[in-house]
PyMOL CGO cylinders between C-alpha atoms (Angstrom):
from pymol import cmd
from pymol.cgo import CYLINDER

trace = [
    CYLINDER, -11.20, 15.89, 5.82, -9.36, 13.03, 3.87, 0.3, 1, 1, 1, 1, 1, 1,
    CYLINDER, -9.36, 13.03, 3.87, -9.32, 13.08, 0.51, 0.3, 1, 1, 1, 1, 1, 1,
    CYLINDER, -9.32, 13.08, 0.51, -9.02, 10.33, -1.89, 0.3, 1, 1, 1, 1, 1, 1,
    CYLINDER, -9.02, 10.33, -1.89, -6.43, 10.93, -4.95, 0.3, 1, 1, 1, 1, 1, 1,
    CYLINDER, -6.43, 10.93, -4.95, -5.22, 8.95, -7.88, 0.3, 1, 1, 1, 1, 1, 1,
    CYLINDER, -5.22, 8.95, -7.88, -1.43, 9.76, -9.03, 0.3, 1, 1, 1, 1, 1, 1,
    CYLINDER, -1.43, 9.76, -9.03, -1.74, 10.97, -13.31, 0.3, 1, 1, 1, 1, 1, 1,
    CYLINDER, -1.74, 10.97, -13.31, -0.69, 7.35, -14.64, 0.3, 1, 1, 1, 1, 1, 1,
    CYLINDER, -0.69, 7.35, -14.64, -3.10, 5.77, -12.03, 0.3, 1, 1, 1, 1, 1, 1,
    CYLINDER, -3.10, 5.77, -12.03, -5.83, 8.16, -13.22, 0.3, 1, 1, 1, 1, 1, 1,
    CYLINDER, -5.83, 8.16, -13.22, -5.19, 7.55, -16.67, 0.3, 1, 1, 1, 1, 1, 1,
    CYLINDER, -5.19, 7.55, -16.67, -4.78, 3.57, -16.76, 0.3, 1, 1, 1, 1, 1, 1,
    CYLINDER, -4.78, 3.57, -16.76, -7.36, 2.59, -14.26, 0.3, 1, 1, 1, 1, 1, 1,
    CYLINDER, -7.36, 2.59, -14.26, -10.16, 0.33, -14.97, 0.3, 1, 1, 1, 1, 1, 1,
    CYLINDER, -10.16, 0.33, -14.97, -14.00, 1.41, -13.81, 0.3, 1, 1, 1, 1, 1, 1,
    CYLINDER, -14.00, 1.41, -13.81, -13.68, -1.76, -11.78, 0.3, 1, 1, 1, 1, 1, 1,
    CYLINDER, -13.68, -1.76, -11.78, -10.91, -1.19, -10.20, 0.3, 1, 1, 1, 1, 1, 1,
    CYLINDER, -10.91, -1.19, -10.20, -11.46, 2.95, -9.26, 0.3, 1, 1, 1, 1, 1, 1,
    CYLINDER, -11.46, 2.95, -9.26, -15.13, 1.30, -7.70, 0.3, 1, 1, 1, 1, 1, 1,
    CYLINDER, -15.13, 1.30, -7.70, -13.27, -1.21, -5.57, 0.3, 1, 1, 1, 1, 1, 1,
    CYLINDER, -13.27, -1.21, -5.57, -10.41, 1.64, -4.27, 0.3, 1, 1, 1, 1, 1, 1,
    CYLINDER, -10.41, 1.64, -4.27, -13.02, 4.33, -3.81, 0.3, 1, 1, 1, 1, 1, 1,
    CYLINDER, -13.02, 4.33, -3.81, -15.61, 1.46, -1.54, 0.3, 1, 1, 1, 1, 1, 1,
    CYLINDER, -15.61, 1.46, -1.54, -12.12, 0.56, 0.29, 0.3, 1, 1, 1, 1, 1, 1,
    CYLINDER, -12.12, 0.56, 0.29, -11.75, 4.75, 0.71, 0.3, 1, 1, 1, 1, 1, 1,
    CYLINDER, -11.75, 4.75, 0.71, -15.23, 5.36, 2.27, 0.3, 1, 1, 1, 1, 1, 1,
    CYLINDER, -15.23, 5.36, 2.27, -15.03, 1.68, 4.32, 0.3, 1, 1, 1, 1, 1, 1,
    CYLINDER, -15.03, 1.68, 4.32, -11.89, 3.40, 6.13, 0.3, 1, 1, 1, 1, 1, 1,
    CYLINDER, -11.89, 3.40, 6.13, -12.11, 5.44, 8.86, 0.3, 1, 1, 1, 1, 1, 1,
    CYLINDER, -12.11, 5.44, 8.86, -8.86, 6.90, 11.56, 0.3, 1, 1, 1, 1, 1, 1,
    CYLINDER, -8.86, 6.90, 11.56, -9.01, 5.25, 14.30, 0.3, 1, 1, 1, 1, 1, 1,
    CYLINDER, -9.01, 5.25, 14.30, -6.13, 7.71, 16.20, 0.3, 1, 1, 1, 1, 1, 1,
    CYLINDER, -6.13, 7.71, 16.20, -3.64, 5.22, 16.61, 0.3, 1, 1, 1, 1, 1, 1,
    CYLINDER, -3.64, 5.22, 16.61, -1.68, 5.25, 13.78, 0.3, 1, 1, 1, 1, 1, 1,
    CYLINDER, -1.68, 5.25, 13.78, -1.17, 8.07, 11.09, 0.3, 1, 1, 1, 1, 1, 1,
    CYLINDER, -1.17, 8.07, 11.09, -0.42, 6.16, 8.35, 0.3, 1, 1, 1, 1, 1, 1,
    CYLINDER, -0.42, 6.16, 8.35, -2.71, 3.24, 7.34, 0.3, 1, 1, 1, 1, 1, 1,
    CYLINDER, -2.71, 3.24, 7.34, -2.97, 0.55, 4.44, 0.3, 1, 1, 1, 1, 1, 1,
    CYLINDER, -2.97, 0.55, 4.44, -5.87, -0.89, 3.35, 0.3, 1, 1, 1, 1, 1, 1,
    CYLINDER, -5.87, -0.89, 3.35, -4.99, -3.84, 1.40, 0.3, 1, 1, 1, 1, 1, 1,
    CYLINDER, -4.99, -3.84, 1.40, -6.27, -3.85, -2.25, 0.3, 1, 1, 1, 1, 1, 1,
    CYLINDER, -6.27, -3.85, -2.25, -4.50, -7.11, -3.66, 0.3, 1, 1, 1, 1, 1, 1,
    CYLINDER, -4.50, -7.11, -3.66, -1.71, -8.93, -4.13, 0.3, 1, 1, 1, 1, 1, 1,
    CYLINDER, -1.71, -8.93, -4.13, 0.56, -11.04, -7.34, 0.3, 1, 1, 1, 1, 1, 1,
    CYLINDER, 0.56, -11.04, -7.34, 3.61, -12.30, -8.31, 0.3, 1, 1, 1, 1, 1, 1,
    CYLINDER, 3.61, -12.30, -8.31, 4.68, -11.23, -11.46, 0.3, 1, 1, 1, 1, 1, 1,
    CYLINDER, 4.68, -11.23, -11.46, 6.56, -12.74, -14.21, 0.3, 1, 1, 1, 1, 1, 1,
    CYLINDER, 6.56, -12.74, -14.21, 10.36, -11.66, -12.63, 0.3, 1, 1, 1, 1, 1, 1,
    CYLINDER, 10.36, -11.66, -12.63, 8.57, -13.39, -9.37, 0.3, 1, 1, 1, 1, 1, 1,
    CYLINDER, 8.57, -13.39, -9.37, 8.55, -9.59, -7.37, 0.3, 1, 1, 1, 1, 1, 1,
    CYLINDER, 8.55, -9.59, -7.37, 5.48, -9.94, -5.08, 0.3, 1, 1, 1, 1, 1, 1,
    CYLINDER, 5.48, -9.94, -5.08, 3.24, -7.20, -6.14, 0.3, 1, 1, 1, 1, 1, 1,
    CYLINDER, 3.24, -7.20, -6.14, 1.05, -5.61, -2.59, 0.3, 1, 1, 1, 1, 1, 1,
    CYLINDER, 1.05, -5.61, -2.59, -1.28, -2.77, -4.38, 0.3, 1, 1, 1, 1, 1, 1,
    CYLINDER, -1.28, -2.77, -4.38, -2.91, -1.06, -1.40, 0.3, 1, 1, 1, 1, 1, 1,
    CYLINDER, -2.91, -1.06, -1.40, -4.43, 2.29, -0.70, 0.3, 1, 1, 1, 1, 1, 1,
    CYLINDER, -4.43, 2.29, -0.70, -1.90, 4.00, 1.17, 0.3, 1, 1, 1, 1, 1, 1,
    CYLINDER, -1.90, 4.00, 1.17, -4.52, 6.42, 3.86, 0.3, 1, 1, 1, 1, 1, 1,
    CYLINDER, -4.52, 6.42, 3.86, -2.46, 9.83, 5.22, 0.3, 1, 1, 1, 1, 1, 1,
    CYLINDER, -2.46, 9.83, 5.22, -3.84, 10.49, 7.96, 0.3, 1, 1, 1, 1, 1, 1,
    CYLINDER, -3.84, 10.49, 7.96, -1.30, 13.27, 9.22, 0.3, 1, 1, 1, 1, 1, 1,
    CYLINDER, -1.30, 13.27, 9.22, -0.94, 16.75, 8.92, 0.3, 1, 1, 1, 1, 1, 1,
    CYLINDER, -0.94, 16.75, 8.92, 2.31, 16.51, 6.98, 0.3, 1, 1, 1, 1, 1, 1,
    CYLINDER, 2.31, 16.51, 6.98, 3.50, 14.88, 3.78, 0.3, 1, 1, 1, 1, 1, 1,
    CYLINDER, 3.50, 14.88, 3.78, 4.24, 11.36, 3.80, 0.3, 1, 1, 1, 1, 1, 1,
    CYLINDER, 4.24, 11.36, 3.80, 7.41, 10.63, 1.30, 0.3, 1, 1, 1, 1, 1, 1,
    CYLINDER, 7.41, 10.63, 1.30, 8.87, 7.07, 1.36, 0.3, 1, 1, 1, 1, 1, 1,
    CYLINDER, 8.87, 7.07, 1.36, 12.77, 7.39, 1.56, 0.3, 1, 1, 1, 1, 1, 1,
    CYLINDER, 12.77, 7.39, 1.56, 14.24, 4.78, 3.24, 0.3, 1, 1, 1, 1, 1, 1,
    CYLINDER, 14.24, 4.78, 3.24, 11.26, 3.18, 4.69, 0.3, 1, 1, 1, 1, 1, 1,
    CYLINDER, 11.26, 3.18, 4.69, 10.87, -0.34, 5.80, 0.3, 1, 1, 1, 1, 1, 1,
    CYLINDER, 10.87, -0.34, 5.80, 7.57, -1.93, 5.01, 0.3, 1, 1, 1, 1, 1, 1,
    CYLINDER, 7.57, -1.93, 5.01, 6.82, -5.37, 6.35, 0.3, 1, 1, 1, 1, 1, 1,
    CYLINDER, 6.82, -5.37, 6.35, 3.87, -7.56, 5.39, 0.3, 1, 1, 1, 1, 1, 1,
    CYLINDER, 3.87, -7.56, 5.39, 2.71, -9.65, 8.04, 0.3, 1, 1, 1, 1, 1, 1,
    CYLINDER, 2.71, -9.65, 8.04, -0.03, -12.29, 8.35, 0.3, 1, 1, 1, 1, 1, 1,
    CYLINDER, -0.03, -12.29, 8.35, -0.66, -12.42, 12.46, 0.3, 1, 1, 1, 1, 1, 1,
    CYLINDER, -0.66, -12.42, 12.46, 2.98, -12.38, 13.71, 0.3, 1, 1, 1, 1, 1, 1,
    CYLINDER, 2.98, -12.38, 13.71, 4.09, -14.16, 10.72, 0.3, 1, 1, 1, 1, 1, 1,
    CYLINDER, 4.09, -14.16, 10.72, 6.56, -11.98, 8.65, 0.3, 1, 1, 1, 1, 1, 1,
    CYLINDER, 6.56, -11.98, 8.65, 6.03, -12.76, 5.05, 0.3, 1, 1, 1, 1, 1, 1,
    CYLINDER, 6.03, -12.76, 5.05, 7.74, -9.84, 3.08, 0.3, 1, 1, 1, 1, 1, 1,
    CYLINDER, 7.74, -9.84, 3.08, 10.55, -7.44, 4.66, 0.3, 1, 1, 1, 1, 1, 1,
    CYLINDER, 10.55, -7.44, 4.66, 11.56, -4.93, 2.09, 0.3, 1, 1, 1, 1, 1, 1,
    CYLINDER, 11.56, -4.93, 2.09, 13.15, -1.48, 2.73, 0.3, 1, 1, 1, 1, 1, 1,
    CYLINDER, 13.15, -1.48, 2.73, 11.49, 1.18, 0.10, 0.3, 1, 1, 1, 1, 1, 1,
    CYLINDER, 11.49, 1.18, 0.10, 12.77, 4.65, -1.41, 0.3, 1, 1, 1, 1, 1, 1,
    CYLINDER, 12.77, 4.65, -1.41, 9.96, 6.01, -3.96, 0.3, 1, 1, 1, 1, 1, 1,
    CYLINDER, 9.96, 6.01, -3.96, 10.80, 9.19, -5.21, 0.3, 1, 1, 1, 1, 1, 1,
    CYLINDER, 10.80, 9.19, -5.21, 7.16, 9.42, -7.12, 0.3, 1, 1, 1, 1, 1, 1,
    CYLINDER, 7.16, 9.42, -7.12, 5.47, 8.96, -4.30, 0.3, 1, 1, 1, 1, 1, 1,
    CYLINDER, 5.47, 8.96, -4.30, 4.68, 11.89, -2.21, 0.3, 1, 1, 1, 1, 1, 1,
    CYLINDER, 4.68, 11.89, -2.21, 1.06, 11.27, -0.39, 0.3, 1, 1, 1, 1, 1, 1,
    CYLINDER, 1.06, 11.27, -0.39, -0.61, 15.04, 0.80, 0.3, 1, 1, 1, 1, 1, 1,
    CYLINDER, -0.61, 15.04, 0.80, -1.42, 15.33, 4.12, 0.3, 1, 1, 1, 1, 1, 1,
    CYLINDER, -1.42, 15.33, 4.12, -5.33, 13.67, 4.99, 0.3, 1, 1, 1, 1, 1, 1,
    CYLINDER, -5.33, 13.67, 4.99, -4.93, 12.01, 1.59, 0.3, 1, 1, 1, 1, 1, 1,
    CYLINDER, -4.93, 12.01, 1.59, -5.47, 8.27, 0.83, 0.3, 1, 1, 1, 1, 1, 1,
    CYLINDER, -5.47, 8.27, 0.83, -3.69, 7.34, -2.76, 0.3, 1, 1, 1, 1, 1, 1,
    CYLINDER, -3.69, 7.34, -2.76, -3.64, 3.41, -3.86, 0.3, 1, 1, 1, 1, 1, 1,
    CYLINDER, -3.64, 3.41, -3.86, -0.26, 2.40, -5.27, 0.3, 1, 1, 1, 1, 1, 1,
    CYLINDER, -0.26, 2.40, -5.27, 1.40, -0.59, -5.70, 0.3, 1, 1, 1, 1, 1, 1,
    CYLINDER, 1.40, -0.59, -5.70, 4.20, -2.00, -3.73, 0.3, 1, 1, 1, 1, 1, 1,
    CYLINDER, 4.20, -2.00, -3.73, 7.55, -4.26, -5.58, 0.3, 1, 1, 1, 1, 1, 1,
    CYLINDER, 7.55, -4.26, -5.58, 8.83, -6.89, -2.92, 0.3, 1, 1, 1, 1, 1, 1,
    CYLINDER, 8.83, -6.89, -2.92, 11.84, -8.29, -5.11, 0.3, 1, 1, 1, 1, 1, 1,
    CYLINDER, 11.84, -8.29, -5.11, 12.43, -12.00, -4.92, 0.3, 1, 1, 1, 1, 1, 1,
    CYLINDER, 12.43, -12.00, -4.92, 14.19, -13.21, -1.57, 0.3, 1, 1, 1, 1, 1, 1,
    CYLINDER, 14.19, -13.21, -1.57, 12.47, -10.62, 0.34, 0.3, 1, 1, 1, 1, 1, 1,
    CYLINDER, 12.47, -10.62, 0.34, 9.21, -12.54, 0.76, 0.3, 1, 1, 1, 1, 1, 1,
    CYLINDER, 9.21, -12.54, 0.76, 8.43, -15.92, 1.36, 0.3, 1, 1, 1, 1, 1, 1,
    CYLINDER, 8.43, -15.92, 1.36, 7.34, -18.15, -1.03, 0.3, 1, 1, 1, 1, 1, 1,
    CYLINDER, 7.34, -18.15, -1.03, 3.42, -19.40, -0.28, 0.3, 1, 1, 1, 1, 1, 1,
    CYLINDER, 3.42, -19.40, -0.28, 1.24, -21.43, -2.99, 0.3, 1, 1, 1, 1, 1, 1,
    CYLINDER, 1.24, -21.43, -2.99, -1.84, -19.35, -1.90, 0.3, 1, 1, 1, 1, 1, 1,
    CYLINDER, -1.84, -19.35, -1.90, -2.78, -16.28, -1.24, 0.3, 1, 1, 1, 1, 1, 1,
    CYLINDER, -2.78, -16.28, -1.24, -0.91, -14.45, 1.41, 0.3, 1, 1, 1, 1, 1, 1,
    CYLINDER, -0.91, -14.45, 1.41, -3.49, -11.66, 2.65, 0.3, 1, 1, 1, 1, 1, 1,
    CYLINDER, -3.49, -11.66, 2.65, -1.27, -10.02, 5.17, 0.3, 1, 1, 1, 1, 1, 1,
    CYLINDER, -1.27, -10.02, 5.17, -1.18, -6.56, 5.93, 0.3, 1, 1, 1, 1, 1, 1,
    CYLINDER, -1.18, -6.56, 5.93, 1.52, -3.77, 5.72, 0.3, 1, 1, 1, 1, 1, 1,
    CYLINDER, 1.52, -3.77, 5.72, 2.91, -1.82, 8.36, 0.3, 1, 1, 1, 1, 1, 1,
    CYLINDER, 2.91, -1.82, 8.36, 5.35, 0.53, 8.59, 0.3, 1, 1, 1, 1, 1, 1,
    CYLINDER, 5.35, 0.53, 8.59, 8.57, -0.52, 10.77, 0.3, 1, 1, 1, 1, 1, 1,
    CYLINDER, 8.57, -0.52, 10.77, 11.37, 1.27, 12.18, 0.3, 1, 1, 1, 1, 1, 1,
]
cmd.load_cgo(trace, "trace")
């Protein structure tokens, strides 16, 4: 059964608000069998170094560990490519039937620059 689980700095910084919104996003998600790995988009921001921020509740669906080393994530809105980043998180190591939000760092130049909101969604790519 998948479980949902907050990594200690998440747990400890996290607003009531905010745990709400990821745990409705948790129980509004189910496998569908196609893919084992699934994001569920939670929001998205520029900061002030302008890195696109994509926070998202990364859903495990497998039965092994799911460590990003190496790993290219690309945000897409239809076919439209709008971030293309390749990721190595050491911190992040997601259980097996786990769901965990976290938040993603596209530096600048590896998205495209949009005035509104982009609400895309992530996929993994080889």
């Amino acid at each position: 059964m998948q479980q949902l689980q907050f990594e200690a700095s998440w747990q400890k910084s996290l607003s009531a608000k905010d745990r709400d919104l990821i745990e409705t996003i948790f129980n509004e998600t189910r496998y569908s069998g196609d893919f084992p790995v699934v994001f569920s988009s939670i929001r998205e921001a520029i900061n002030y170094k302008k890195d696109l921020l994509i926070t998202v509740l990364v859903h495990n669906f497998s039965s092994s560990p799911l460590t990003f080393e190496n790993i290219r994530l690309v945000y897409l809105n239809g076919q439209d490519v709008l971030a293309d980043y390749t990721f190595t998180l050491p911190a992040l190591i997601i259980p097996p039937y786990t769901s965990m939000p976290w938040t993603l760092i596209f530096p600048e130049g590896s998205y495209t620059a949009a005035t509104s909101p982009l609400k895309g969604r992530l996929e993994i790519h080889d």
